[in-house]
C-alpha positions as CSV (number, residue, x, y, z in Angstrom):
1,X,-23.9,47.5,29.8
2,X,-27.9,47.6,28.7
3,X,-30.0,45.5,27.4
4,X,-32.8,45.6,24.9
5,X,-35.9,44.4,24.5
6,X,-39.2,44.8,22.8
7,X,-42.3,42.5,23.8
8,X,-45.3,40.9,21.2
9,X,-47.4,44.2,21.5
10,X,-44.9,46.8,21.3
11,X,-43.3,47.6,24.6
12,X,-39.5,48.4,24.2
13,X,-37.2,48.2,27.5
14,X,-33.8,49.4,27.9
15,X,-32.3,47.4,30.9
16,X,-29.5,47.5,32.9
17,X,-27.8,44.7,32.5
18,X,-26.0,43.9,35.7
19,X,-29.1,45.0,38.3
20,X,-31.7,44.3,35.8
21,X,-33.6,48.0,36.2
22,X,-35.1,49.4,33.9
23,X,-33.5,52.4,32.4
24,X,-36.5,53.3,30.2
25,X,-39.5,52.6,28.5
26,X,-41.3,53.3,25.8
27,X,-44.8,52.1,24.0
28,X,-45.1,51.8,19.8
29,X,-49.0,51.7,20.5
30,X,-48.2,55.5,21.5
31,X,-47.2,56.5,18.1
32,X,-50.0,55.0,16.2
33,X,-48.1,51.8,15.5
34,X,-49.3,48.0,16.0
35,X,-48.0,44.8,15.8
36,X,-49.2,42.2,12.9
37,X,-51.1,39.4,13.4
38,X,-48.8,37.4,16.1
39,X,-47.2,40.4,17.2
40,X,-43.8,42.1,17.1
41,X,-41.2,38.9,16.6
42,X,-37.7,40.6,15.5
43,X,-34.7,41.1,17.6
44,X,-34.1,45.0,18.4
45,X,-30.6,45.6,16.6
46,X,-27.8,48.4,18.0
47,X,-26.5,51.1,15.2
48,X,-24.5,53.7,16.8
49,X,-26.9,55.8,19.3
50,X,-29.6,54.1,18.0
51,X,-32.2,50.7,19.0
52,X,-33.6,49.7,15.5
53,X,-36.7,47.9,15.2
54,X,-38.8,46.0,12.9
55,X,-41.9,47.8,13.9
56,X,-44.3,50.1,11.3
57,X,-44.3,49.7,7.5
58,X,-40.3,50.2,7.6
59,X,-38.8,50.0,11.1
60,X,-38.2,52.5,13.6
61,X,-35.4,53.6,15.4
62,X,-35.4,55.0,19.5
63,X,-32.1,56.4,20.8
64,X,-30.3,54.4,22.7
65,X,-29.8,56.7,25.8
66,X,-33.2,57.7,26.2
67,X,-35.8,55.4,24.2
68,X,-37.6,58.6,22.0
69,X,-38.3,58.3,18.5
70,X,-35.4,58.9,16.2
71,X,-37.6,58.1,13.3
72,X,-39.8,55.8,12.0
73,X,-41.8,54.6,8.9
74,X,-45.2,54.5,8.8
75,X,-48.0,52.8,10.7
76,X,-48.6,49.7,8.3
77,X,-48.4,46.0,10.4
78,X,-44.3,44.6,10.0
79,X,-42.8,41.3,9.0
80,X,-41.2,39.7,11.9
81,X,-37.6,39.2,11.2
82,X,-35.0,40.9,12.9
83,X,-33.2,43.9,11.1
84,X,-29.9,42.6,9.3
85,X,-27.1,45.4,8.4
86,X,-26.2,45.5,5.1
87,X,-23.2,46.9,2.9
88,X,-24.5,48.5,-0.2
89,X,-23.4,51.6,-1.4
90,X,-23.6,53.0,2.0
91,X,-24.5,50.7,4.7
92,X,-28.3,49.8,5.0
93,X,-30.5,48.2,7.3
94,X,-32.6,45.1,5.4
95,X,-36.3,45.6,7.5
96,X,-38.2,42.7,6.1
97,X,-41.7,44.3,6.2
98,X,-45.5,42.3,5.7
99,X,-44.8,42.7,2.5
100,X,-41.9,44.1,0.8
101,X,-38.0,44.0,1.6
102,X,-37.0,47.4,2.6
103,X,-33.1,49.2,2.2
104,X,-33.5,52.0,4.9
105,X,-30.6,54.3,6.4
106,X,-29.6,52.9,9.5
107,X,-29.3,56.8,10.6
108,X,-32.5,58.2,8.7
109,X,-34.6,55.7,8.2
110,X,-34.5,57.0,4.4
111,X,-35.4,54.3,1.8
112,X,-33.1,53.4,-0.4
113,X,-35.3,50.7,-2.5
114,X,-37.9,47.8,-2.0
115,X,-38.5,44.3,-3.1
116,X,-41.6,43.3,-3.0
117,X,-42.2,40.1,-0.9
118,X,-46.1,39.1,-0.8
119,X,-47.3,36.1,1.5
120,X,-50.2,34.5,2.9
121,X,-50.8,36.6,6.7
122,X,-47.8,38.3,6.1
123,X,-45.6,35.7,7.3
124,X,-42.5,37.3,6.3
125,X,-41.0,35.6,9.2
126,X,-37.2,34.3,8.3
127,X,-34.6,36.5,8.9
128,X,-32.7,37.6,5.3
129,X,-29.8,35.6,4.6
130,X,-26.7,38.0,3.1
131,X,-23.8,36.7,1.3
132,X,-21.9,39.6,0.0
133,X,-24.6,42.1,-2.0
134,X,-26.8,38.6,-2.4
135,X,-30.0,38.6,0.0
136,X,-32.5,35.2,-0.1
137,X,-35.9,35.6,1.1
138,X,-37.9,32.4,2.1
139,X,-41.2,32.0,3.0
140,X,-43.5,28.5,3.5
141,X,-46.3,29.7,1.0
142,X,-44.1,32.2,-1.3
143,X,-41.1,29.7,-1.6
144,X,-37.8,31.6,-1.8
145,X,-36.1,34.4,-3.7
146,X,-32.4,35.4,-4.2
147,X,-31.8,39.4,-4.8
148,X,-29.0,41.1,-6.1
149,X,-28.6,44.3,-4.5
150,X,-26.4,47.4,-5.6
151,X,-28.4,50.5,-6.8
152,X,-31.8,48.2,-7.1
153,X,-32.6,45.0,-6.4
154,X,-32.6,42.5,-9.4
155,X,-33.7,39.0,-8.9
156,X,-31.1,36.3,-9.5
157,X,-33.7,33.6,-9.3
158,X,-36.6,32.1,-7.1
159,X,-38.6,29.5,-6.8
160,X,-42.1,28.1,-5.2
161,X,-41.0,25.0,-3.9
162,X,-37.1,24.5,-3.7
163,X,-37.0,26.0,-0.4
164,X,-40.1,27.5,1.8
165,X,-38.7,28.7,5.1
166,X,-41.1,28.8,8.4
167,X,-39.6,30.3,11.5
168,X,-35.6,29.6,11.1
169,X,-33.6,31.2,7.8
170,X,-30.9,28.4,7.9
171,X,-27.1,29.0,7.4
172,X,-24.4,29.4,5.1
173,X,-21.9,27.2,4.5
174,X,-19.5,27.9,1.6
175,X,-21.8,28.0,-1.2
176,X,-24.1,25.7,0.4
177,X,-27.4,26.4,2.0
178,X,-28.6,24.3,4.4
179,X,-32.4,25.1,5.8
180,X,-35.9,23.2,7.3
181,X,-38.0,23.2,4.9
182,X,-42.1,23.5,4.8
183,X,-44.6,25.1,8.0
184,X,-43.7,23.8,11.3
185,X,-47.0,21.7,11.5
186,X,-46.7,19.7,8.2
187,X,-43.1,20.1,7.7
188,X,-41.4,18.1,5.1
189,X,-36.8,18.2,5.5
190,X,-34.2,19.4,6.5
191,X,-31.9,20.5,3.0
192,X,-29.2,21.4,1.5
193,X,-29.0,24.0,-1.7
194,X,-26.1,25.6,-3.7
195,X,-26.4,29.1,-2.9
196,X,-25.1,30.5,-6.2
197,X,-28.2,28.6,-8.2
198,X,-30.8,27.4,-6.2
199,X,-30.0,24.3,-6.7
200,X,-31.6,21.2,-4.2
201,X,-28.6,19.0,-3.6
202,X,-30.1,16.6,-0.9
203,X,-32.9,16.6,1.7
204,X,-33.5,14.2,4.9
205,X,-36.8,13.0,6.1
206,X,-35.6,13.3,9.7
207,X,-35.1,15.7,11.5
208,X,-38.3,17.2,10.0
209,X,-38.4,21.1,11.8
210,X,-36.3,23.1,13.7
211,X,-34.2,26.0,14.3
């Protein structure tokens, strides 16, 4: 019956969804935190009684009925993916921060581990892709990553220029990856890779970017 929002500076909305009033507000700029350079990007994600956010060095959650801080992670600029659940040990929230992959309780915000994840401007922009306790990270001037997750992350492989994601993660099919590949302004494919090695099975000229 709500819905939830949060704007390219900071302001989170909690909206009723059939009149479209607004149940509450709240500011991040009012607990020291601030966006990165193009702003806060990330969907807000639901856990329980919680709105979780990419937001701070990371994420931060409000509750849900009210819109005050539950917890939240430091001050430090985020990445601008949205927050993806994921089953480790105990379930996780993935925050893909400017510059390291963080495992945080979904309840807590306690972290569980890091990967780091270093780009130019901090574009960690692509939403992780999860395929069972496998995580690939993508960036257009890093080039991609695959992480297997358990106690720690371990690296399965990467590489610079296999696959370097811009705005869109691309989508799992089977063991086959298919993703745009390079910035939006000079990008090269669109391309298919086996998930399990990395491997670049085909790529097309046309369409050249997209979501």
């Amino acid at each position: 019956g709500h819905v939830f929002t949060i704007s390219k500076w900071g302001d989170v909305f909690c909206f009723d969804a059939v009149k479209g009033s607004v149940v509450w507000a709240e500011k991040l700029w009012n607990y020291g935190i601030r966006s990165n350079r193009w702003g806060f990007a990330g969907s807000p994600v639901i856990y329980r009684d919680l709105v979780i956010l990419n937001a701070g060095t990371s994420g931060v959650a409000l509750e849900r009925a009210t819109g005050r801080m539950a917890w939240f992670n430091g001050t430090n600029v985020a990445g601008y993916a949205t927050p993806q659940f994921f089953d480790g040990p105990s379930k996780q929230v993935l925050i893909f921060g400017a510059k390291n992959l963080y495992a945080v309780d979904p309840m807590t915000g306690k972290e569980n581990w890091r990967f780091p994840f270093e780009t130019g401007y901090d574009v960690n922009n692509t939403d992780p892709i999860i395929q069972g306790n496998r995580i690939l990270l993508s960036s257009y001037n890093r080039g991609y990553a695959l992480v297997e997750a358990s106690e720690k992350p371990v690296v399965v492989y990467e590489d610079k220029k296999a696959l370097r994601s811009h705005l869109s993660p691309g989508i799992i099919v089977g063991d086959y990856l298919y993703s745009f590949n390079g910035e939006a302004k000079t990008a090269t494919d669109f391309r298919c890779l086996r998930f399990s090695t990395g491997e670049v099975k085909w790529s097309v000229k046309d369409p050249r970017n997209g979501s």
